[in-house]
C-alpha positions in Angstrom: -31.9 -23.1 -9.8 -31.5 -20.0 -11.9 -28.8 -19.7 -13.9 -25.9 -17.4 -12.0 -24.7 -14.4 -14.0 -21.4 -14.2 -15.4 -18.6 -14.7 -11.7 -16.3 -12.6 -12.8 -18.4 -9.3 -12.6 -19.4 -10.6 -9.0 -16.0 -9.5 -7.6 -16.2 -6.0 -9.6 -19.8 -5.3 -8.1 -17.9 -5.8 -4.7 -14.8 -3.7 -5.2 -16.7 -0.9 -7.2 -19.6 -1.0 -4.0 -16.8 -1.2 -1.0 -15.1 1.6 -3.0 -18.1 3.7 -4.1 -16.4 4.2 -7.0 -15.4 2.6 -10.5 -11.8 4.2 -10.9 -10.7 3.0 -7.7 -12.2 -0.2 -8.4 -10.4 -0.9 -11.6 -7.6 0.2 -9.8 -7.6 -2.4 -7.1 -8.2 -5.2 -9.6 -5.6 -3.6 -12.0 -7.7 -4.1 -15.1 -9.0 -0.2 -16.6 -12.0 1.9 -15.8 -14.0 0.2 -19.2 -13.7 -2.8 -18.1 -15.6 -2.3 -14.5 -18.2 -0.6 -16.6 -18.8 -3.0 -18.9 -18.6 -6.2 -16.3 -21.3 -4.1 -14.2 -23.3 -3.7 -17.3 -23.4 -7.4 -18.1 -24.5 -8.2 -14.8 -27.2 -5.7 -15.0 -28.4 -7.0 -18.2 -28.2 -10.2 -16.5 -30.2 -9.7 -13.6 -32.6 -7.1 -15.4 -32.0 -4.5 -12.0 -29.8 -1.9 -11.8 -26.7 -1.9 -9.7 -25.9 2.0 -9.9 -27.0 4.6 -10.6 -25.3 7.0 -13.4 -25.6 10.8 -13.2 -23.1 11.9 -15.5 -19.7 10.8 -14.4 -20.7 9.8 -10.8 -22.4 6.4 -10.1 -24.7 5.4 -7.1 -25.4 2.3 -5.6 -29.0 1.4 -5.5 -30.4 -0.6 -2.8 -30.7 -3.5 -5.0 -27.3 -3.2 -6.0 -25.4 -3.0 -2.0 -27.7 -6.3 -1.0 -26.2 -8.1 -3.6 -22.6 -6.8 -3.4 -22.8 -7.6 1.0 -24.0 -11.1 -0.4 -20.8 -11.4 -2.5 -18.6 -10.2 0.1 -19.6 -12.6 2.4 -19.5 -15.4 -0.1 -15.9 -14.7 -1.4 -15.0 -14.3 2.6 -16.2 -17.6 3.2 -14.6 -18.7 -0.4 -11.1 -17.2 1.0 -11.4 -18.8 4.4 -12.1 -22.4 3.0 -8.5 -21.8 0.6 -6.8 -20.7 3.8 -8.1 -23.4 6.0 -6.1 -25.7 3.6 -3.1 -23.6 3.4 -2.1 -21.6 6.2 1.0 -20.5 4.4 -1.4 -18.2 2.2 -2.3 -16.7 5.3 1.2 -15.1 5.4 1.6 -14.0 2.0 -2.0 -11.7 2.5 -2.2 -8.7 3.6 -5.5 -7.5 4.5 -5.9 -3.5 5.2 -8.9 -2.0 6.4 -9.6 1.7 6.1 -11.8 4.6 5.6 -13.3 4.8 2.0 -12.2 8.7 1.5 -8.8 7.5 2.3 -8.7 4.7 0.1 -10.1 5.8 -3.0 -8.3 9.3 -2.7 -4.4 8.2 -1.8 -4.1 4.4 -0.8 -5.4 2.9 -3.9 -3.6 5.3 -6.6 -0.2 4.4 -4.8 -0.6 0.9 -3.4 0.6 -0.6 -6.8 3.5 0.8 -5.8 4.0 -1.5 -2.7 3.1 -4.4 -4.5 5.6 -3.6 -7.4 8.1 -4.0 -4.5 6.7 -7.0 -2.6 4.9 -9.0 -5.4 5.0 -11.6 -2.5 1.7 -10.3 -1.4 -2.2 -10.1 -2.3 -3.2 -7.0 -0.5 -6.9 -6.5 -0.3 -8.0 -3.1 0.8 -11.6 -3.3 2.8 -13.1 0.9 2.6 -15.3 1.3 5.3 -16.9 3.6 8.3 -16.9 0.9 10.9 -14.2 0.3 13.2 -12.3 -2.9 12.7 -12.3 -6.4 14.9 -8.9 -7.8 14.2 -9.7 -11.0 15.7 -13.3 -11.7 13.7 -12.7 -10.0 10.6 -9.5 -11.1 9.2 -8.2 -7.4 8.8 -4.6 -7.4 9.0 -3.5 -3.3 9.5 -5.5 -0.5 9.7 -5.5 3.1 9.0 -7.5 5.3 10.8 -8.2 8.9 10.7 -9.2 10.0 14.4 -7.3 10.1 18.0 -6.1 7.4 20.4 -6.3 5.6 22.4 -7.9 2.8 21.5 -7.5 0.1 24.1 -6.2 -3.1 23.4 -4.4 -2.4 20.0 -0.7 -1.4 19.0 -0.7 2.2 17.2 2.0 4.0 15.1 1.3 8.1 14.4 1.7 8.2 10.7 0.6 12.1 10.1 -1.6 15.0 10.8 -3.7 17.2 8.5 -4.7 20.4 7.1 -8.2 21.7 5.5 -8.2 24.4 3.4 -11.1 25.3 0.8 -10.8 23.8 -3.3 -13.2 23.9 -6.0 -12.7 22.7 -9.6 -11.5 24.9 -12.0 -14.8 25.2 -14.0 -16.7 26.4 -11.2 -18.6 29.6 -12.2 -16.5 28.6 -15.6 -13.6 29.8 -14.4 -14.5 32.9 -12.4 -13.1 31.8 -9.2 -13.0 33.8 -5.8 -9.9 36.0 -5.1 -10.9 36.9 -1.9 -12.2 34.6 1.0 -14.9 36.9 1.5 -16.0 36.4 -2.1 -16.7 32.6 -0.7 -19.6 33.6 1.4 -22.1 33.3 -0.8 -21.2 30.4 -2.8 -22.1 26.7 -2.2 -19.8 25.7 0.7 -19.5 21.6 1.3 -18.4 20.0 4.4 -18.1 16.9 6.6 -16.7 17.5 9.8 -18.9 19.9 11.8 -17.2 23.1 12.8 -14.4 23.4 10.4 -15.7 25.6 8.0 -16.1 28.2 11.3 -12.3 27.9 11.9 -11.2 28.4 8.4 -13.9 31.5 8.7 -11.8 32.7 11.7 -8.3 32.0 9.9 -9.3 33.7 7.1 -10.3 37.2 9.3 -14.0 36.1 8.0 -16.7 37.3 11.0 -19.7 35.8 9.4 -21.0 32.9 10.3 -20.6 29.9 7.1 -23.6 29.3 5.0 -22.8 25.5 4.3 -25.2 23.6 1.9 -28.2 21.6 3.5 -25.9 18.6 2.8 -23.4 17.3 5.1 -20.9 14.2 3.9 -20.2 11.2 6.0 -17.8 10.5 3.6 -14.7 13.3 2.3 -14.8 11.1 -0.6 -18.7 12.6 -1.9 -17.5 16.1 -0.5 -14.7 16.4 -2.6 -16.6 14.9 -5.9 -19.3 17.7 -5.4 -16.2 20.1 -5.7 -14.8 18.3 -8.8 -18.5 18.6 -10.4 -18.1 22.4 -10.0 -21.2 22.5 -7.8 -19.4 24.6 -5.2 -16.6 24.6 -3.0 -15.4 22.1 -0.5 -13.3 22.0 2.5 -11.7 19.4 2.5 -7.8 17.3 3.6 -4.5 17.8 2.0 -4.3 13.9 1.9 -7.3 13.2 0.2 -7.2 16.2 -2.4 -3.3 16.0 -3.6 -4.1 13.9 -6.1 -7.3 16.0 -7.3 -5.2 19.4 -7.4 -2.2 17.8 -9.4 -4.5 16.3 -12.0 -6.4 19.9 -12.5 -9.5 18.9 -11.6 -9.1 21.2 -8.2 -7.3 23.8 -7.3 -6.6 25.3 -3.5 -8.1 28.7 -2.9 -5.8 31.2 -1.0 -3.3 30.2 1.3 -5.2 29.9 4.3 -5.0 26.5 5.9 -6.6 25.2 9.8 -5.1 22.2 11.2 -7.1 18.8 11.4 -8.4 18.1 15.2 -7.4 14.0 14.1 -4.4 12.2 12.3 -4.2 9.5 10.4 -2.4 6.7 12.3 -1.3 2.3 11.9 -3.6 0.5 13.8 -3.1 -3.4 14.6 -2.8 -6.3 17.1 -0.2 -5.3 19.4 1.4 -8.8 19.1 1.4 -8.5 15.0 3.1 -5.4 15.4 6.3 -7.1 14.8 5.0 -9.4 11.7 6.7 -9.1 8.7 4.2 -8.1 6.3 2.7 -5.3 8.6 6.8 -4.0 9.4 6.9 -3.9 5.9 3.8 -2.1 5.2 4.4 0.3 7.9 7.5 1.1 6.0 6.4 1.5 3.0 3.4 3.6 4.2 6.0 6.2 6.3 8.2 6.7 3.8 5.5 7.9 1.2 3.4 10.2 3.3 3.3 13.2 1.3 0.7 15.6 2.8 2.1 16.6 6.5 5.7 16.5 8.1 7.2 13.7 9.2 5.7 11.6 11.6 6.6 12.3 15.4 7.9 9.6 17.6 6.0 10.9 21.1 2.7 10.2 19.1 4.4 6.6 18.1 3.6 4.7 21.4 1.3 1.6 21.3 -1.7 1.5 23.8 -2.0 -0.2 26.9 -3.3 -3.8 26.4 -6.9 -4.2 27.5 -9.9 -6.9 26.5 -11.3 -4.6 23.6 -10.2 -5.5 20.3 -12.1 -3.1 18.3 -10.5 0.7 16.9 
């Protein structure tokens, strides 16, 4: 049998692949952003293939490297599931969350130490992904999702709405950054969701029609690192820039915002609603959205309970 590579860069490979990204990773396993790199290196010297790809500051994963990292997942699943069968009291002290990986890279993971520094109780794992979650099959506990109800057959809790408005870093065109939205026109405009750079056009008194790049994200996450790489300028969330604009490496252009057609919202079995570690989650979550007003309680009421299980 060949010799397995070192298991403790198996979990990195997993966190820094979910998480596309090797600060958010080293900030889920709370060790620093060195120490993912040099566990990822040892495993590629290991296996002689490359994991990711490094351009500059940004990493890719190869195709080699995701193969490998769903094999992991899977194996420490099954790894968890075995502990658990043999001590259902774990169960109860972990907290499995499920979101979208723009999301969880961008404002969950800088802030979640925050809920663990005040229920050390738990082991939260976060699981960043596009694809809807199956409470009943895939051990996630809570979900956030940005999007709109309903979604039948699952207990959801409004947590807060959005705004997009335009950023770039503050090196783009080293330093000489637009003053007027027209001035935008020509630049490199990124995007994700289809149509908003035509409202912001509209809000801004704009009657041209956007020249977005040839690319188009599926995740805010790439959108936003495009911006930070002074390539051009992104539209992008309040909630998923904040942290970007208050650490300098963006800045808002002009005080024109359009409000989000989705919210973000607390998706979960409507008969875990009441569970103690999702109450206190919920909590925890409300009280530190930071990027739109305070949740409203019309927008609060679970869905009807039908067979589907899936948001």
């Amino acid at each position: 049998m060949k010799r397995l590579p070192p298991l403790s860069t198996l979990p990195v490979l997993e966190a820094a692949a979910r998480l596309q990204s090797f600060s958010a990773a080293a900030e889920e396993l709370h060790v620093t952003h060195g120490a993912v790199s040099h566990q990822i290196r040892s495993l590629e010297n290991h296996l002689g293939v490359a994991m990711f790809v490094r351009t500059g500051r940004r990493v890719v994963l190869t195709p080699e490297g995701g193969a490998l990292a769903q094999q992991v997942r899977t194996a420490l699943k099954q790894l968890s599931d075995a502990v658990e069968s043999i001590s259902p009291a774990a169960r109860e002290h972990r907290l499995t969350i499920s979101t979208v990986p723009s999301f969880a890279s961008r404002w969950l993971m800088p802030r979640i130490s925050e809920f663990l520094n005040t229920h050390p109780e738990y082991i939260v794992s976060v699981e960043a992904t596009q694809t809807r979650s199956n409470f009943t099959t895939d051990g996630v506990d809570v979900a956030i999702r940005y999007g709109q109800p309903p979604w039948p057959g699952v207990h959801h809790e409004f947590i807060g709405g959005d705004r997009y408005f335009p950023v770039c870093s503050p090196r783009f065109r080293r330093g000489r950054l637009p003053t007027e939205p027209a001035q935008i026109e020509s630049l490199p405009l990124f995007h994700t969701e289809t149509g908003m750079w035509e409202r912001w056009f509209a809000k801004a008194g704009l009657s041209g029609t956007p020249k977005v790049t040839g690319v188009q994200f599926n995740d805010a996450s790439m959108n936003l690192q495009m911006a930070i790489d002074a390539k051009g300028i992104a539209l992008t969330r309040r909630s998923l820039a904040a942290s970007d604009m208050a650490e300098g490496r963006l800045v808002k252009l002009f005080d024109i915002d359009v409000e989000a057609n989705s919210g973000y919202y607390l998706v979960c079995l409507e008969q875990h609603a009441k569970h103690r570690k999702i109450v206190e989650f919920r909590d925890w979550l409300m009280s530190r959205v930071d990027w739109a007003e305070a949740p409203q309680a019309a927008n609060a009421a679970p869905a009807k309970k039908r067979a589907a299980r899936k948001i």
